[in-house]
Each structure stands twice: as C-alpha cells, then as structure tokens.
C-alpha positions in Angstrom: 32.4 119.9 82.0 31.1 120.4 85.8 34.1 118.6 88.2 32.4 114.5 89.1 32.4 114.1 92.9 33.1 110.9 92.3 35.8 111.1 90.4 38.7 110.7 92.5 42.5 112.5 91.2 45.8 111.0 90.3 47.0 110.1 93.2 50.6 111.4 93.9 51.8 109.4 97.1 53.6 106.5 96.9 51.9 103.4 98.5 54.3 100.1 97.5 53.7 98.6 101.1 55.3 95.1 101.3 53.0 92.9 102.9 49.9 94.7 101.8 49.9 94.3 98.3 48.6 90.8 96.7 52.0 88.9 95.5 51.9 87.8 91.5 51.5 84.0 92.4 54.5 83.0 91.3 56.2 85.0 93.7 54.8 84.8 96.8 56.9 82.6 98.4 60.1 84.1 96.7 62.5 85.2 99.4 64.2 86.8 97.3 62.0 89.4 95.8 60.2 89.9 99.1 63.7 91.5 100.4 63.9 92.9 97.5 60.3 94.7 97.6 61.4 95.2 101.3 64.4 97.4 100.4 62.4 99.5 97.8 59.7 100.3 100.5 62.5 101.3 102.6 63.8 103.7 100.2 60.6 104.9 99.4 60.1 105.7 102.8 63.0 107.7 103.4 63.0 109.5 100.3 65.1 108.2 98.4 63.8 108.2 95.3 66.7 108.1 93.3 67.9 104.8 94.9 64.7 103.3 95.0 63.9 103.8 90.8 67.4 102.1 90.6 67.0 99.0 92.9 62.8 99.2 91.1 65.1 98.6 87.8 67.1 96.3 89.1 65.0 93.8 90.7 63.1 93.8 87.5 65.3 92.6 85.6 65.5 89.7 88.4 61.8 89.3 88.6 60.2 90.3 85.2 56.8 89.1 86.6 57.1 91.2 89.5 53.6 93.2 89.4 54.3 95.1 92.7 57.4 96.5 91.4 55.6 97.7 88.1 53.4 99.1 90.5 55.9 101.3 92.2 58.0 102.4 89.1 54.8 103.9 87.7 54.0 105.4 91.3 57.0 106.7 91.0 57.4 108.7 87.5 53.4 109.2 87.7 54.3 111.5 90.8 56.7 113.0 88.2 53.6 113.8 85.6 55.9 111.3 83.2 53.2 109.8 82.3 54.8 108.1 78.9 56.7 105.6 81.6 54.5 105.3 84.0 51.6 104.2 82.2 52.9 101.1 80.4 54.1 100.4 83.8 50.9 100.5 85.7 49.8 98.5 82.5 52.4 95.8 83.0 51.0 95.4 86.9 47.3 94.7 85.8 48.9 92.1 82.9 50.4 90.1 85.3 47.7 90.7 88.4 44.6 91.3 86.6 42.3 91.0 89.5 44.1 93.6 91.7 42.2 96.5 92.7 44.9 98.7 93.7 46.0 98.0 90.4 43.6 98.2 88.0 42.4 101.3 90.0 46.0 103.2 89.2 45.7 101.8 85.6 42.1 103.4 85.5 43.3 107.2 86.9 46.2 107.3 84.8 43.8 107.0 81.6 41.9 109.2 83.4 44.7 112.1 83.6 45.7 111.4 80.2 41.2 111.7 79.0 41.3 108.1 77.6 38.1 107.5 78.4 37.4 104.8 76.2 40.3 102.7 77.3 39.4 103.4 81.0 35.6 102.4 80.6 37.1 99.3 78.4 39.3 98.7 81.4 36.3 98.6 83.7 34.1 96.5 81.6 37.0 93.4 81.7 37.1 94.6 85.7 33.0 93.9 85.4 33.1 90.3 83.9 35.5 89.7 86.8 34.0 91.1 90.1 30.2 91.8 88.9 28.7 92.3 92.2 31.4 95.2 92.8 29.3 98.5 92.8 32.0 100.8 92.7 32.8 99.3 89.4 29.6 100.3 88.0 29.7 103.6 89.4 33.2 104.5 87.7 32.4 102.9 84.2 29.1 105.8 84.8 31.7 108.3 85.3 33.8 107.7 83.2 31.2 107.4 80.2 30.1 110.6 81.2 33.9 112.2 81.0 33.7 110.8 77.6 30.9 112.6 76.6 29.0 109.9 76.5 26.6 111.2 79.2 23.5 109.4 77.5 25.0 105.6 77.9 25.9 106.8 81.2 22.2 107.5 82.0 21.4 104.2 81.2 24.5 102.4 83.0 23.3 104.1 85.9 19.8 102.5 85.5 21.0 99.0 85.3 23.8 100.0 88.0 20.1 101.1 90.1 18.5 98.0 89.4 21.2 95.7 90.4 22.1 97.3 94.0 19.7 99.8 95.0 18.9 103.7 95.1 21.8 104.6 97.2 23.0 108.4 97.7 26.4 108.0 96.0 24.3 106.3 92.9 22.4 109.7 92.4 24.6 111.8 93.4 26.4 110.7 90.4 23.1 110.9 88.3 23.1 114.6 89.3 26.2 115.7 88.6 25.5 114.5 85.0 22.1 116.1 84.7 23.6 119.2 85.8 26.1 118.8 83.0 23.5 118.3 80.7 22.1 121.5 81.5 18.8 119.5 83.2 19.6 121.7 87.1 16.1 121.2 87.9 16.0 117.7 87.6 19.3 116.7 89.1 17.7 119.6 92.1 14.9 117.2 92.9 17.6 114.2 93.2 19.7 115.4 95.0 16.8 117.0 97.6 15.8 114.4 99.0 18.7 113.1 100.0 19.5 116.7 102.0 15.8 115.4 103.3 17.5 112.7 104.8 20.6 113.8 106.5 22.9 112.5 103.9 25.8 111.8 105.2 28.1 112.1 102.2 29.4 115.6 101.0 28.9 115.1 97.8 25.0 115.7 98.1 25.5 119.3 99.9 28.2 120.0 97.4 26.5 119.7 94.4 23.3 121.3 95.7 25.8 124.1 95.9 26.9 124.4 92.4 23.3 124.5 91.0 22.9 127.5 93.7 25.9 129.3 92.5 24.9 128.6 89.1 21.9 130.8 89.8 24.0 133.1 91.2 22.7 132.1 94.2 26.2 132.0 96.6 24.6 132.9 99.9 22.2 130.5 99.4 25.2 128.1 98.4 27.0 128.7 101.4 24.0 127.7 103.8 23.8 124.6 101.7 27.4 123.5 102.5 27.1 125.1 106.3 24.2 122.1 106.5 26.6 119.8 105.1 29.6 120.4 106.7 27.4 120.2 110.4 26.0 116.3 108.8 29.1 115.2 107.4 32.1 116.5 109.5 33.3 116.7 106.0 36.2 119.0 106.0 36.7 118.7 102.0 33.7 121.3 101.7 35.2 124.0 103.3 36.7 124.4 99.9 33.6 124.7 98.7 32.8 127.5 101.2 35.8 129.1 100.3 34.2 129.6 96.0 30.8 130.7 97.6 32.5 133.2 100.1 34.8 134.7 97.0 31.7 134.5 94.8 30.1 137.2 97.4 33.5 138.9 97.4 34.6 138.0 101.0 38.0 137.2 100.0 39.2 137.0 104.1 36.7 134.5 104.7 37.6 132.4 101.5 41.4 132.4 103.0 40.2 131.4 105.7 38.2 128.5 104.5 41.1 127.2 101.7 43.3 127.7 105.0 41.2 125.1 107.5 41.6 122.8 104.2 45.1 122.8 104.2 45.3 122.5 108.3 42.9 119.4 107.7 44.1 116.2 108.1 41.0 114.7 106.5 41.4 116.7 103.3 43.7 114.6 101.3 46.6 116.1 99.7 45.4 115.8 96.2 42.9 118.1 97.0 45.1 120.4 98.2 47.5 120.4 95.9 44.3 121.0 92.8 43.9 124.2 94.9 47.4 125.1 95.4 48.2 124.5 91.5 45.2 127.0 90.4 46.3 129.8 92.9 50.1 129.5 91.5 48.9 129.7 88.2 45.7 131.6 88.4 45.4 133.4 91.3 44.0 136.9 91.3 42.3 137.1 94.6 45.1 136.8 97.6 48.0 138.2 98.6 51.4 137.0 98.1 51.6 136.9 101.7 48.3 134.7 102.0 49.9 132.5 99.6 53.1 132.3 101.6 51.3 131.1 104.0 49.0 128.3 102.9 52.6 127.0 100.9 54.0 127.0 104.4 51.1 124.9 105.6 51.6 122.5 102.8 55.4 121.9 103.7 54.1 121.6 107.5 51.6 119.2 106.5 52.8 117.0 103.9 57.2 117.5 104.4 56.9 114.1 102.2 55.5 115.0 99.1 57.8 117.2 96.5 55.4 118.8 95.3 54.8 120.7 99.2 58.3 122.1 98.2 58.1 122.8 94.9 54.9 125.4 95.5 56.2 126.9 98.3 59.1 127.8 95.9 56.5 128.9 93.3 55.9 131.9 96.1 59.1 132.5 97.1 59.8 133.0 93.2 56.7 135.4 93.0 57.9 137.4 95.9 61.4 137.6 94.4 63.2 135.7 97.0 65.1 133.6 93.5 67.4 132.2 96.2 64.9 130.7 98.8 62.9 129.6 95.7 66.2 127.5 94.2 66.7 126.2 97.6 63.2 125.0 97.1 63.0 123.5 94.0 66.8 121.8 94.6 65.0 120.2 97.7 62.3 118.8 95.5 64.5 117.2 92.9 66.8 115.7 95.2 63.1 114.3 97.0 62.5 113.2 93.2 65.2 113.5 90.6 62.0 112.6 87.9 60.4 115.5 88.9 61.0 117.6 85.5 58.4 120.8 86.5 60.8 121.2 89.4 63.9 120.8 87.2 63.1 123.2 84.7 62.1 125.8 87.0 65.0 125.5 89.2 67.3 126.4 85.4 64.6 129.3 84.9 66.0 130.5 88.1 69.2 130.4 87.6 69.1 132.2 84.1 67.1 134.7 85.8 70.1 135.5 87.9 72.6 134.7 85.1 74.0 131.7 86.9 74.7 130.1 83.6 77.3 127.5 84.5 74.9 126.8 87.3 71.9 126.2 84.9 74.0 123.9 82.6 75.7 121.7 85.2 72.1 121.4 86.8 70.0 121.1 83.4 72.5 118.1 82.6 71.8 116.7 85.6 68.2 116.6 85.1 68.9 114.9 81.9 70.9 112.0 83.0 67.8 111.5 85.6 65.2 112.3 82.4 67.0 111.4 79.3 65.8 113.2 76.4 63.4 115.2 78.1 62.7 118.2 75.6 61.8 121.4 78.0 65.3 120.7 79.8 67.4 120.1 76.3 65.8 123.6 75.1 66.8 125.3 78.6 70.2 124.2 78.4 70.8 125.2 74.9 69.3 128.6 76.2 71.7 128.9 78.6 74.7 128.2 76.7 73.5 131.0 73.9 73.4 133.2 76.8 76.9 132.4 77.5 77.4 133.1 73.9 78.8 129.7 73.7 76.9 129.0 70.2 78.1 125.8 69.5 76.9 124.3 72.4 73.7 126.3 72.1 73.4 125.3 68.7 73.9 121.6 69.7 71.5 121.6 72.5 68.4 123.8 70.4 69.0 121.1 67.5 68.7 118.3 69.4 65.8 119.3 71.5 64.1 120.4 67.9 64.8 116.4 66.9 63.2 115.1 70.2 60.0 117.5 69.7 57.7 115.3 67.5 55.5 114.3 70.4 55.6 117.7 71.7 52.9 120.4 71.4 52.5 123.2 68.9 53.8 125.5 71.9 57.0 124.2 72.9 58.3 123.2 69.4 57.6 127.2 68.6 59.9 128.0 71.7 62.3 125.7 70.3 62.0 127.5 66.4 62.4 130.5 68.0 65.2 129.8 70.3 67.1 128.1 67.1 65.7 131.8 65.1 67.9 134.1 67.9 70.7 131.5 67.6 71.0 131.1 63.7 70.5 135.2 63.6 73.3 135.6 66.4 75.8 133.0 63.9 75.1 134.8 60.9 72.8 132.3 59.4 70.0 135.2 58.4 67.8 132.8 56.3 67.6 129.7 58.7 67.1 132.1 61.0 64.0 134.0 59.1 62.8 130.3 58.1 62.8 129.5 62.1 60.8 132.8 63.5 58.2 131.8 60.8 57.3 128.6 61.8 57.7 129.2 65.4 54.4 132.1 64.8 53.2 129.6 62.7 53.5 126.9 65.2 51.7 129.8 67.8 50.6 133.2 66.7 50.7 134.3 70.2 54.6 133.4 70.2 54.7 137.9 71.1 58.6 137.3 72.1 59.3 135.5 68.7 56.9 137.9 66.8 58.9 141.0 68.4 62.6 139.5 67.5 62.0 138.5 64.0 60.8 141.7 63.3 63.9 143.3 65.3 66.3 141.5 63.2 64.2 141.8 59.9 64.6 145.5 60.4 68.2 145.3 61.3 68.5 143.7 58.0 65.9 146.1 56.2 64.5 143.3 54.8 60.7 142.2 54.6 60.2 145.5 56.6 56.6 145.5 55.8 56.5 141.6 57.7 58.3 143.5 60.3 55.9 146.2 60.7 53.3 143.2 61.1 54.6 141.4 63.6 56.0 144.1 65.5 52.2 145.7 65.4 50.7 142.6 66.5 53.2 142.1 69.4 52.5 145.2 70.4 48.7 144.3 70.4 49.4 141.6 72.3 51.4 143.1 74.7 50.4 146.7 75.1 52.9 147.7 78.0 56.4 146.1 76.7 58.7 148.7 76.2 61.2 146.3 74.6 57.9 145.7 72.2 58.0 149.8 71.6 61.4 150.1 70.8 61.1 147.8 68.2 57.9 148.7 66.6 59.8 152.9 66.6 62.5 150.7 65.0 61.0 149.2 61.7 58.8 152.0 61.3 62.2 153.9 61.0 63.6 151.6 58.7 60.1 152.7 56.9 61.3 156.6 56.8 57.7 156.9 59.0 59.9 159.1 61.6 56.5 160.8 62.6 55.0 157.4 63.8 58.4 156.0 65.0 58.9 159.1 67.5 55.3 158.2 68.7 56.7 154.7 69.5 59.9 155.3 70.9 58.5 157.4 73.4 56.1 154.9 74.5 59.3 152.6 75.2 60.9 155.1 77.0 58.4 155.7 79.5 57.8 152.0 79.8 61.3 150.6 80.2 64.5 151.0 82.2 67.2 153.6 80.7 69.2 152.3 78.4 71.8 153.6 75.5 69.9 151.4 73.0 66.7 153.3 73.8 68.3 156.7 73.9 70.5 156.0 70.7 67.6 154.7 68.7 65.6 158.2 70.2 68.2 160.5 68.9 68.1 158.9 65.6 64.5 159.5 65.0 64.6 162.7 66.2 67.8 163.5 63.8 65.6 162.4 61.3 62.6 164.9 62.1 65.4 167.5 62.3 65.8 168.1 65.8 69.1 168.4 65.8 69.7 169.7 69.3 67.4 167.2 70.9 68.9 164.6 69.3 72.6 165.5 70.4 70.7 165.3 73.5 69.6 161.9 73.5 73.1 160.6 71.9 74.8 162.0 75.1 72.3 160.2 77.6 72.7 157.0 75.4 76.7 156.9 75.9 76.2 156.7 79.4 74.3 154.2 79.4 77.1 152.4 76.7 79.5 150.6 78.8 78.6 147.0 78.5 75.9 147.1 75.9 76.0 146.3 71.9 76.0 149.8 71.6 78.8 150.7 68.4 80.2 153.3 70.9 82.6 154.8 67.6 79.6 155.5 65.8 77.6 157.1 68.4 80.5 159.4 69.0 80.7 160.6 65.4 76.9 161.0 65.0 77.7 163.5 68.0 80.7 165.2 66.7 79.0 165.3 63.1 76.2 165.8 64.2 74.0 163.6 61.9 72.6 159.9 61.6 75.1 157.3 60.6 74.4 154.4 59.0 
C-alpha cells in the first residue's frame, strides 16, 4: 500500500507539558498532582527517564484518575516500541478525558502502529458523535478506512466528508492517494492537477503527482514536479522526495545531498527523519558508510534529546567496526531511556561480539530489571552464559525465555529452540536437543544457522545422516559463501563414505574461511580417505598449529600422524 500523506507517524517525543494539557476535572484544582505533574515534566525534560517512569508510577497510585499521567507513561514506553504498556495507557487517558484531542489522537496512532484499523476508525466514529464539525476527524476516519483495506467506504466517507465542508486540497489529496492505491493513476492525476493549477500550497499535492511520475518511470519528470513544489511550499519535507527521484535516475550524490538538507531541516520533523534513518540502517545499498556517518552525526547534532539520535549513530559506528564507540552509543541511549529494549539488546550483541561476557550478563540483567520478562534480552543472556560455558545458567535463562515466548513470533521462538538445541547438545541431552533444532526450522525454514548445527551434531552422532545431508545442503543454498556452512556439508557427506563429494566441499570451506585446525583436520581426513596419504599428513600438520585453544582432540591428531591413518 502507497505511503498516505496524511497519515502522520508515531510520534516519539515526549510532550507531558503541565499547564498545556486539559486537567481530568476532578483534578484541576488539586495542588497536589499539579506538583506532582510538575516534577514529572521536569524529569522528562532533563532526561531522566528512569526517574520520571518511577514518580509517573507513583503519583498514580495517588491520583488513579490522573489522565495526563496516563498520558506520559504511554509517551514514555511508546518511545520504547513497548507497545503492550503503552497502549492500555494511552487507553486509560481517553477513558477518563474522552474529549481530549491530544489524547485521543495518541490513542488513534498507536492503533495505527500496531494496523488496528478497525478499532482506530471505531475510535474516530465515537470522536465524530462528539466534535462533528471537526474536519480532520473526517479526514482520518478516510484514512484510516483506507489502511484497512477498506478503500471503497473510504470513497464514500470522503463524499459525505466533501459535502459537509467543501472541496478543499488536503480533502483530495487524500482522494488521490487512494485512487492511486487502487491502481486508478489517471484519475487521482486529474485531481490532484488542478490543484498544481492553483499554486497549492501543501506538499502533499506535488508529492503525490510525483509518485504517479515515478510510477511511469518517469523520475525526471518527478523531480520537476517536486522542484515546483518545493519553490510554492517552502516545504522542506520534499526534499526527501527529491532524494528517491534523484536515486531513481542513479545520482546517488545528489540523493545525499537532498536526504542531508532533510536532516539539517528544522522544519522536517524528526519522525521523518528517523523513517529514513531506520530504512538506510537496515536497507541501505546506495551510500557509503561514510555518508551514513555523517547524516547519524547530523541526527545527534539535531535532535541530542531523542535516544533514538544515539542509538543510529551507534548502528554506524557498529557497521564500520568501531564496537567500542558503538557501546558507548547505545549505553548513552539506555541510560536516556532504560525502556528502550532495541538499544538494550544491541548493546549485549556488542559485547558478545567482543566476548565481554560478564559485561553482557551484568548489562542484559540490567535491562531486565528496567523490562521484566522481556524475551529478546532473557534469550541474550542465556546466550551469553552458554558462551561462558556456564550451562546451568544458560540453561536457566534459554528455558525461561522459551516460557515467556507465547506472544512472540515464529522467528524469535526458533532462535530460542535453537539456542536451547546447542545447549541440550553441549549437556549431553542428544534427543532434546534433536527435538529442539526441529522445531526451530519448523518454526522458520530459513533458521540457516540452526539448519547448519543440527546437521553438524547429527553427523557427529552419525545419526539421521541423510536429515543431515538435507539441512546442511539447504543451508548451504541459502548461504552460498559460509565456509563454516562448507565444512559441515564435507562433514556429513563424510559420515556418508561420499569422500569424492566431501573433498569438493571442504575445499570450498577452506578458501572461504579463516585457517583453522578444525578445517585442516577434517581436510586430512577426507583426503586419508581418498588415499592421499602424503597430502593428508600434510593437512594434519597445518591443523596442529592451528590446535592450541580449539576442541581439537590434539592426542588423536598426533596418532593419525604417527600412524598415519584416520582414527575414529
């Protein structure tokens, strides 16, 4: 579905203003809870999250019926994407002040982020009964009968919405975007035309003229459009826009460039911004690291106030392989906003990367006293304890994140079954551990790292080697590069006697991975196989010098050398 105009994001600030909010009636006049609202705000303001969810708790439980402070809390773990709090909050707030704007309208975008359409246009039909000369109403309930794919009762809320206040050039622009949904370009062309006729004002008219154009493949054409546009509006927004017709003609320099006045924009809120930023961490194939660097930076320079400024700029720090500038980062972030459970978990990914594990387990139980029985972080810490080989722990933490996972999706429960599979193999418990890797790949069949270590320990085991053979195969499919993938696929078809195939394989792992006396071991053992006796002594020499620290058996490597044969 094409992106509404009009629909505006989740917003990510925190806006409890004492003073400027409508008091629940009952409280107005309460000295009290104004000093206490007075002390959150000042909390808020100085970043002090932490604090501030406290005293948002505490005063609560003072004021039950205290609709500004509902308000807040669900500000506050909104911000944090915990949307399981935060919404029964923001809930809460309408209940007790139905006919606040602010907060119905906070109500209506967190249904939005979670696509409960019917409950936001629901929301906006009691919203109607109350304030039914409110426009903007209208216009939201089009938008979001339109997001719920109800695009033809949208059609004809937008009618009656036309016939109550007027053609207006935010109505139709509105009316376009959901012809052009409906594949009908031409007609939502011809609305949205006369309105560039008139000097529009609003951005919304130029920018959606240039998405029909670029979905004619039309970019320069595009760009001209929003040129127009950006000259009528003094709409800095659409320099975003610029920035997909410029990469759609392959001027990547002048894309930067556009994304980059964006970001320097103090008109472009940081919402926007932070759509953009999200897509290039995640997506990007079109700058350099550098050029990311750089628009992170301007973030941070922008917007010091939001966590989420800090938490991107780690992002490319990470990329770029600077892990301690990136944990500085993401530390600054949750201390900004100890809820903040992206920035938790990959602040623990760091420090496994760089086998910090005491590190990763004092922090990861950290971010669990802040997010109690948040799943992701229960799973990381039992990782890093089975890394420290402390397997009771590991098992502990793996189980218990496994018993927390029912509302979680098909993905993370089969990190979780496969975490517990490596565990239960490393304790000895082969059949738990078998059961595990199976419904982990059933759970996700592109689970390539569970796929490749069930079939390593299958083969270990020479058991179910033609399962092995499968997933190793399709890991290997999957991932065509992966030496570690190689190695094991040479492996099971060695447990197979296919030493022909399996010295195809192993070489592919050699020339794709780092030495190591696993890989040279596993070599000479093939070649042994194949009788090449020589080369293999060969490869069993390289591989003890690779030995020290590794789960080599450095006894039996030394008597397939001085026996010169395989050993079991």
């Amino acid at each position: 579905m094409r992106r509404l105009q009009w629909c505006k994001p989740l917003v990510l600030g925190i806006m409890l203003m004492a003073g400027q909010v409508l008091f629940a009636q009952e409280l107005k006049d309460d000295k009290g809870y104004k000093e206490q609202l007075a002390s959150i705000e000042s909390k808020l303001k100085s970043g002090d999250l932490a604090n501030a969810l406290q005293s948002i708790e505490e005063t609560l439980e003072k004021y039950p019926n205290g609709a500004e402070v509902y308000y807040a809390k669900s500000l506050l773990y909104a911000q944090a994407r915990n949307f399981d709090v935060a919404l029964p909050a923001a809930e809460e707030a309408v209940k007790i002040s139905p006919e606040n704007i602010l907060y119905n309208n906070h109500l209506l975008e967190l249904y939005k982020s979670k696509g409960d359409f019917a409950s936001a246009v629901e929301l906006l039909d009691e919203f109607i009964k109350k304030q039914p000369n409110n426009p903007q109403v209208y216009r939201e309930k089009i938008m979001m009968q339109h997001a719920g794919k109800k695009s033809e009762d949208a059609l004809k809320t937008y009618e009656e919405t036309k016939a109550k206040f007027g053609e207006t050039d935010t109505l139709d622009v509105l009316k376009a975007e959901i012809l052009m949904d409906m594949d009908r370009p031409r007609e939502a062309n011809e609305v949205l035309q006369q309105w560039r006729k008139k000097k529009s004002p609003i951005r919304q008219v130029y920018s959606s003229l240039s998405y029909i154009l670029m979905d004619e493949k039309k970019p320069k054409d595009a760009l001209n459009v929003l040129e127009e546009g950006l000259s009528t509006t003094k709409d800095d927004l659409l320099y975003l826009d610029m920035a997909d017709a410029n990469m759609a003609m392959k001027k990547g320099s002048q894309a930067f460039e556009n994304i980059k006045k964006a970001f320097q924009s103090d008109a472009v809120t940081f919402i926007d911004k932070h759509r953009v930023m999200m897509n290039l961490v995640n997506n990007n194939k079109d700058f350099t690291k550098d050029q990311l660097q750089d628009l992170a930076n301007t973030l941070v320079l922008k917007h010091p106030r939001m966590p989420d400024s800090h938490m991107f700029k780690g992002d490319i720090l990470w990329m770029r392989g600077d892990l301690d500038q990136a944990k500085s980062l993401y530390l600054t972030t949750v201390s900004m906003n100890p809820q903040h459970v992206d920035a938790w978990r990959k602040l623990i990914n760091v420090e496994l990367a760089q086998n910090k594990l005491d590190e990763a387990i004092v922090d990861g139980k950290e971010a669990l006293s802040h997010n109690p029985g948040n799943v992701i972080i229960t799973y990381f810490v039992g990782v890093a304890y089975m890394m420290k080989k402390d397997t009771n722990n590991a098992r502990l933490f793996l189980e218990r994140a496994l018993d927390q996972s029912g509302n979680e999706n098909d993905f993370v429960k089969s990190m979780i079954y496969g975490g517990l599979g490596d565990l239960y193999h490393e304790i000895k418990m082969e059949s738990a551990s078998e059961v595990a890797y199976d419904e982990a790949i059933k759970l996700d069949s592109n689970n390539v790292t569970v796929m490749n270590n069930a079939a390593y320990y299958l083969s270990l085991q020479k058991k179910d080697l033609e399962k092995a053979a499968e997933y190793a195969k399709k890991a290997n499919e999957m991932e065509p590069n992966s030496g570690t993938f190689q190695d094991t696929y040479a492996w099971v078809l060695f447990q197979q006697g296919k030493y022909q195939e399996a010295l195809v394989w192993i070489e592919k792992a050699i020339k794709n991975s780092e030495p190591s006396g696993v890989l040279f071991d596993h070599y000479g053992d093939i070649l042994i196989k194949l009788g090449k006796t020589k080369e293999a002594l060969k490869q069993w020499e390289k591989a003890m010098t690779f030995s020290e620290g590794s789960a080599l058996d450095k006894e039996k490597l030394k008597q397939k050398i001085s026996e010169k044969k395989y050993i079991e």
